[in-house]
C-alpha positions in Angstrom: -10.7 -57.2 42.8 -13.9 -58.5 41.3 -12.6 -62.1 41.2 -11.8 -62.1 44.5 -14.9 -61.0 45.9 -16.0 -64.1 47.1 -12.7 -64.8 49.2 -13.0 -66.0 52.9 -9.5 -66.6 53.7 -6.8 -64.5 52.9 -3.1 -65.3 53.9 -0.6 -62.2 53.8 2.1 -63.5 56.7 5.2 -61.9 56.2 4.4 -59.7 52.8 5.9 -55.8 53.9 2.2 -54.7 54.0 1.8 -51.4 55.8 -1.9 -51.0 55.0 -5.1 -53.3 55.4 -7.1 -51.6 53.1 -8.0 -54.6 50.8 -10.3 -56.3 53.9 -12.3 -53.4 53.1 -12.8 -54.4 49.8 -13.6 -58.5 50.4 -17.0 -58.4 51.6 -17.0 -62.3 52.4 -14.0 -62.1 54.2 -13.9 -63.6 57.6 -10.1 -65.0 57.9 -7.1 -62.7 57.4 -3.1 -63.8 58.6 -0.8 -60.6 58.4 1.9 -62.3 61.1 5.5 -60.9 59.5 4.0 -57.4 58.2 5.3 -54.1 59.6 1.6 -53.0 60.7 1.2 -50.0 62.8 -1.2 -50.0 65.6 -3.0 -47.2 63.8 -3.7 -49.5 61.1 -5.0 -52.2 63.6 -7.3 -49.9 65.2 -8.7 -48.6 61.7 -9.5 -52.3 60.7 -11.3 -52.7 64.0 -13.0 -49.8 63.4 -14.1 -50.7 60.4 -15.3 -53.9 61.3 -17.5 -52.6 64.2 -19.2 -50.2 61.6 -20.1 -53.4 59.6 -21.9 -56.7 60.4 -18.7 -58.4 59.8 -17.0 -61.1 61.9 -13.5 -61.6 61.1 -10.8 -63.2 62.8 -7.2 -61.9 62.2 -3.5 -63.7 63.5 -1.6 -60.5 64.4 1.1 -62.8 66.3 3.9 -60.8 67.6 1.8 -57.6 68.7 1.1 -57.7 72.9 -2.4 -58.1 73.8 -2.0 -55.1 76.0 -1.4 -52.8 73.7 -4.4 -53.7 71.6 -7.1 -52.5 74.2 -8.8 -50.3 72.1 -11.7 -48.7 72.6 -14.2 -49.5 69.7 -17.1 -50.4 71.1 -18.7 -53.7 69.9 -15.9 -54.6 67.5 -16.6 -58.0 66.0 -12.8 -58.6 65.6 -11.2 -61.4 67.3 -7.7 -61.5 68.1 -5.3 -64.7 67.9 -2.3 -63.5 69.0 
């Protein structure tokens, strides 16, 4: 993961990825695509948690998931949603 470090952009539409646990690892990231994956919303939630622990901003397509059912309560989350 060392060469990837640096990454701002990562693409993983329609990959089978349950987890999101490499964002945690990609300090520089601030764009991630995951439209296609079979995410929970637990896993949603756990990335914006994550991100409101941080000083990151990232911005995330999630297209498919209601809006509604992503009102989460995490505080000042610096996630932003394009759905």
């Amino acid at each position: 993961m060392q060469f990837l470090a640096k990454l701002q952009e990562l693409d993983l539409r329609n990959n089978q990825l349950k987890k999101l646990n490499v964002v945690r690892e990609l300090p520089d990231l601030r764009k991630l695509l995951v439209e296609g994956n079979p995410l929970t919303l637990e896993e949603i939630r756990s990335l914006i948690k994550h991100v409101d622990e941080t000083t990151r901003t990232i911005f995330i397509d999630i297209a498919g998931i209601s809006l509604e059912r992503l009102e989460l309560q995490v505080g000042q989350a610096r996630l932003f949603i394009v759905a």
